[in-house]
KOLNUVO-999827 format. One line per field, with one value per residue (C-alpha): residue in one letter; x, y, z; residue number from 1. Coordinates in steps of 0.25 Angstrom, whole numbers, plus 5000, padded with zeros to 4 digits. Example, Ala and Ser with C-alpha at 12.3 -4.5 7.8 and 13.67 -1.06 7.14 Angstrom:
<rs>
aa (A	S)
xx (5049	5055)
yy (4982	4996)
zz (5031	5029)
i (1	2)
</rs>
This chain:
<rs>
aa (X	X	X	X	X	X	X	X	X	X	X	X	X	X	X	X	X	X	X	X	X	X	X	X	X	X	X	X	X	X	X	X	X	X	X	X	X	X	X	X	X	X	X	X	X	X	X	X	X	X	X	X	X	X	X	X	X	X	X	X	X	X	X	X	X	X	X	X	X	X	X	X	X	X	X	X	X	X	X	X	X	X	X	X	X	X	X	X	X	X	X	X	X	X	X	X	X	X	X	X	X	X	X	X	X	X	X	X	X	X	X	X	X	X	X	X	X	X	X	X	X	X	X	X	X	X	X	X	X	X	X	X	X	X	X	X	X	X	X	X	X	X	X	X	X	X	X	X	X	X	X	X	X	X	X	X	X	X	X	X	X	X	X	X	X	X	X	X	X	X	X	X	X	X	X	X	X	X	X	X	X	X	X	X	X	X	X	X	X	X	X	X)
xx (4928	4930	4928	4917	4908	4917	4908	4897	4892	4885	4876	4874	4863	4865	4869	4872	4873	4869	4869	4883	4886	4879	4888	4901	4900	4897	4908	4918	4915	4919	4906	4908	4899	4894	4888	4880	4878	4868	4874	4874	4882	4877	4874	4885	4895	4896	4891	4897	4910	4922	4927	4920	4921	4924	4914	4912	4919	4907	4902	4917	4915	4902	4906	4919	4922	4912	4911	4902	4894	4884	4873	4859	4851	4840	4847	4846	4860	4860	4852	4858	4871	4868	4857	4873	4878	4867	4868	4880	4878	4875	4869	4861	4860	4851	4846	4835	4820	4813	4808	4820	4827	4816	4813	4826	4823	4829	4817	4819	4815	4824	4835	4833	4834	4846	4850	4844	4853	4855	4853	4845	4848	4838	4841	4831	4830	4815	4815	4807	4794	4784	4779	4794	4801	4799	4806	4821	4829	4844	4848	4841	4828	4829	4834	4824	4811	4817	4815	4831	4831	4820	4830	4835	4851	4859	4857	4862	4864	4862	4847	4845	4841	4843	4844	4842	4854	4860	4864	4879	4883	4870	4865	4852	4860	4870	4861	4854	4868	4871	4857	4859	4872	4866	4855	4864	4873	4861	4855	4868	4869	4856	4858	4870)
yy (4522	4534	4525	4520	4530	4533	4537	4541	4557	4563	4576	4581	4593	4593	4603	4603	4590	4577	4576	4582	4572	4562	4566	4566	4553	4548	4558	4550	4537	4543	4548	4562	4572	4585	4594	4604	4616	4629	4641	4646	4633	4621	4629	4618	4628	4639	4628	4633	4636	4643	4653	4661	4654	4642	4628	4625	4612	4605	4607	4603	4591	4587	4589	4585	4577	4583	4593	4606	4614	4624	4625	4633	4621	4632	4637	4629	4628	4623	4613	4608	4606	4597	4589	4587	4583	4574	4565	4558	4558	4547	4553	4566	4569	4583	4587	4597	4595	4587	4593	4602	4595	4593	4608	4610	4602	4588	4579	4565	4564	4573	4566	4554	4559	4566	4552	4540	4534	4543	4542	4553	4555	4566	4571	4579	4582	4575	4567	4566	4564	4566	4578	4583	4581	4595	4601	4606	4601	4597	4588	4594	4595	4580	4577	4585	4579	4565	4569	4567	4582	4579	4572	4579	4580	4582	4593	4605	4611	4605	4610	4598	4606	4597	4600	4593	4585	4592	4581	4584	4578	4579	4565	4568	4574	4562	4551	4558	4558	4544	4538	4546	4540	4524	4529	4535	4522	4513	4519	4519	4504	4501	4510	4502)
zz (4898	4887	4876	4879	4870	4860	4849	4855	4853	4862	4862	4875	4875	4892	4902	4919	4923	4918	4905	4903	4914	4906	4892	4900	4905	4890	4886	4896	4892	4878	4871	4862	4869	4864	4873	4868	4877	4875	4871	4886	4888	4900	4911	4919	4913	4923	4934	4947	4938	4944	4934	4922	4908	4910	4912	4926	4932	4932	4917	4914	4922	4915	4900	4900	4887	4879	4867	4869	4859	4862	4854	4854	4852	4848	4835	4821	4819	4833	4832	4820	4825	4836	4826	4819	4833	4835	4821	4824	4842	4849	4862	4864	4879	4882	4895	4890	4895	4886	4875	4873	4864	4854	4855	4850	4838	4844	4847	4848	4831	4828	4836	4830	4816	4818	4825	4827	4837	4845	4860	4866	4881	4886	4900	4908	4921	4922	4910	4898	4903	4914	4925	4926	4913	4908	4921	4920	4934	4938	4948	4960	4955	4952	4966	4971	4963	4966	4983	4985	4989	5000	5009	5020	5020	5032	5041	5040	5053	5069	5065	5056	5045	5033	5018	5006	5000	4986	4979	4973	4964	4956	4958	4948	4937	4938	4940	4927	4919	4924	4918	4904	4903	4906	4897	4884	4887	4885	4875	4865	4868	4864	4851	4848)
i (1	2	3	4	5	6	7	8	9	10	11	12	13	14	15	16	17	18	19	20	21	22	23	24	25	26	27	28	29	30	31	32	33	34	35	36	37	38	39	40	41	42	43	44	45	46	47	48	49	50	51	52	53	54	55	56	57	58	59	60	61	62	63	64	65	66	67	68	69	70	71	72	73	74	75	76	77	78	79	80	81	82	83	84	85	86	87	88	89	90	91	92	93	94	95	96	97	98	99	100	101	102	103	104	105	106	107	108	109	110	111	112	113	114	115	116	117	118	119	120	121	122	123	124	125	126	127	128	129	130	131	132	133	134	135	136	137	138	139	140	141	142	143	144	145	146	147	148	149	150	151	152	153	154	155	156	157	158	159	160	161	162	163	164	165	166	167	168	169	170	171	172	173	174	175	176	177	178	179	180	181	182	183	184	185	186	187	188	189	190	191	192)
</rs>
């Protein structure tokens, strides 16, 4: 299973949770995967860590395999650095809200001058259009807009008090990692 993207570059502009689940399963099918963090690093680093210093287990976990650069995609020689990254990738994964990554000097002409096969993957919680798309969330929020969190749970005490369930793992933030994955698959076979 390791080799079977060998040769494939990936960019991965994500932080928390699904797209660097996303780019560690392309990494452990054998994809090169370069994450690029702000300065202040992905926030999943000092996620519920143990000890001052060093990367949380679960921020281990999700970029195992991968090379990661910080970069202030708001500085010039920033910016130019990852357009060199970007020539010679295959995948560009970001998670930001859209619009982001075209403020940044990255809108989709300017990726595809830089790169015309290369496969985009944008992320968002609420994607790319309609009444949400401009809204931040993580896997709660989704869970809660799509009425999963309106189902009681069990109770919690002999008053029958129930609460709403907490999903655990994140079943939004998976299922979304699990359907960029099918998508970035796709769309490399149909580029090839």
């Amino acid at each position: 299973m390791q080799s079977l993207l060998d040769g494939i570059k990936v960019i991965d502009l994500s932080q928390y949770i699904p797209g660097p689940f996303a780019t560690r399963q392309l990494a452990e099918w054998g994809a090169e995967v370069v994450k690029i963090e702000p300065p202040h690093g992905d926030p999943m680093r000092h996620f519920m860590s143990a000890s001052q210093g060093q990367p949380s287990a679960i921020y281990a976990h999700l970029n195992q395999g991968k090379r990661v650069l910080c970069l202030d995609l708001k500085q010039p020689d920033n910016q130019s650095q990852l357009r060199e990254l970007l020539k010679s990738a295959d995948v560009l994964l970001e998670s930001f809200r859209p619009g982001v990554l075209a403020r940044l000097g990255f809108d989709r002409d300017t990726l595809m001058a830089l790169n015309p096969r290369l496969v985009h993957c944008a992320l968002s919680g609420f994607g790319q259009e309609g009444a949400y798309a401009d809204r931040a969330g993580h896997d709660l929020t989704y869970c809660a807009v799509g009425g999963l969190l309106s189902t009681p749970s069990m109770p919690t005490s002999s008053m029958s008090k129930v609460i709403s369930p907490v999903i655990f793992p994140p079943l939004a933030d998976h299922a979304g990692a699990m359907q960029a994955v099918s998508a970035i698959l796709a769309a490399l076979v149909a580029r090839a």
